[in-house]
C-alpha positions in Angstrom: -20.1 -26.1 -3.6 -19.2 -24.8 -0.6 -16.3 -26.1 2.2 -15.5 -25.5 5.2 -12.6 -26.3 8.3 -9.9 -26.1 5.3 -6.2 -25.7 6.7 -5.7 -22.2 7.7 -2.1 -22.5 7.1 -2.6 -23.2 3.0 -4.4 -20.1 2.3 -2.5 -17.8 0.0 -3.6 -14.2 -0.3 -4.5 -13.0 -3.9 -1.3 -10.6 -5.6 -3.6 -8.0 -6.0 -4.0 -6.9 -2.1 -2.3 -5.2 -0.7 0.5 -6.0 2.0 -1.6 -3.8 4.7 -5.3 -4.8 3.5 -6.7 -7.0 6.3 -9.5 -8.1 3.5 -8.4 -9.9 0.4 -9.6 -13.3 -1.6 -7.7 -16.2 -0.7 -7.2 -19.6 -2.5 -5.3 -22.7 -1.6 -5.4 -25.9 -4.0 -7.5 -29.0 -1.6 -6.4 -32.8 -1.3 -9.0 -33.8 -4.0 -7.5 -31.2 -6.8 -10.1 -28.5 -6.5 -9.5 -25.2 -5.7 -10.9 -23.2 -3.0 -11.4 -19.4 -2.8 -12.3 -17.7 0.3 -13.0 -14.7 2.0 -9.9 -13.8 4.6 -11.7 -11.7 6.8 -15.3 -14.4 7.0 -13.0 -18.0 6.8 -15.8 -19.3 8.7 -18.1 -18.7 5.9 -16.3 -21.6 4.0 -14.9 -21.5 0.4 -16.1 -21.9 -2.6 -14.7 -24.8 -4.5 -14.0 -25.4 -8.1 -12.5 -27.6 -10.8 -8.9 -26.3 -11.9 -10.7 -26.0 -15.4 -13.6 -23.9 -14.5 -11.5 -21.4 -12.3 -8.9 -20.8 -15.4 -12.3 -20.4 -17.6 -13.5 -17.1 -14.8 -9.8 -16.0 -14.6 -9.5 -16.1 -18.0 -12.8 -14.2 -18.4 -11.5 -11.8 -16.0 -8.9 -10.6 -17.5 -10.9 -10.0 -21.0 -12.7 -7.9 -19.2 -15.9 -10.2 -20.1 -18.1 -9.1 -17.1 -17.3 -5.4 -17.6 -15.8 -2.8 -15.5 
């Protein structure tokens, strides 16, 4: 699912970019307990949204390098 118009002042940049990068993925938890990710330099394009379960399951898989390098 996708969302859009989400409070500009809620984003908070991913800890792995960089203080200079202009283009980093952004997340900010929504009213209804989901969490949104986004793109900081397309906000326009919306944010994906997700259950708090199903984003620690792809972190998770993230970091055991499940999807490869």
């Amino acid at each position: 699912m996708i969302r859009h118009n989400l409070p500009p002042h809620c984003w908070r940049k991913s800890s792995h970019s960089g203080d200079d990068e202009p283009q980093c993925v952004e997340a900010q938890l929504i009213d209804d307990g989901l969490i949104a990710i986004g793109d900081s330099k397309d906000r326009a394009r919306g944010a994906f949204i997700f259950t708090p379960s199903a984003w620690a399951s792809f972190v998770g898989a993230v970091r055991r390098d499940v999807f490869g390098s």
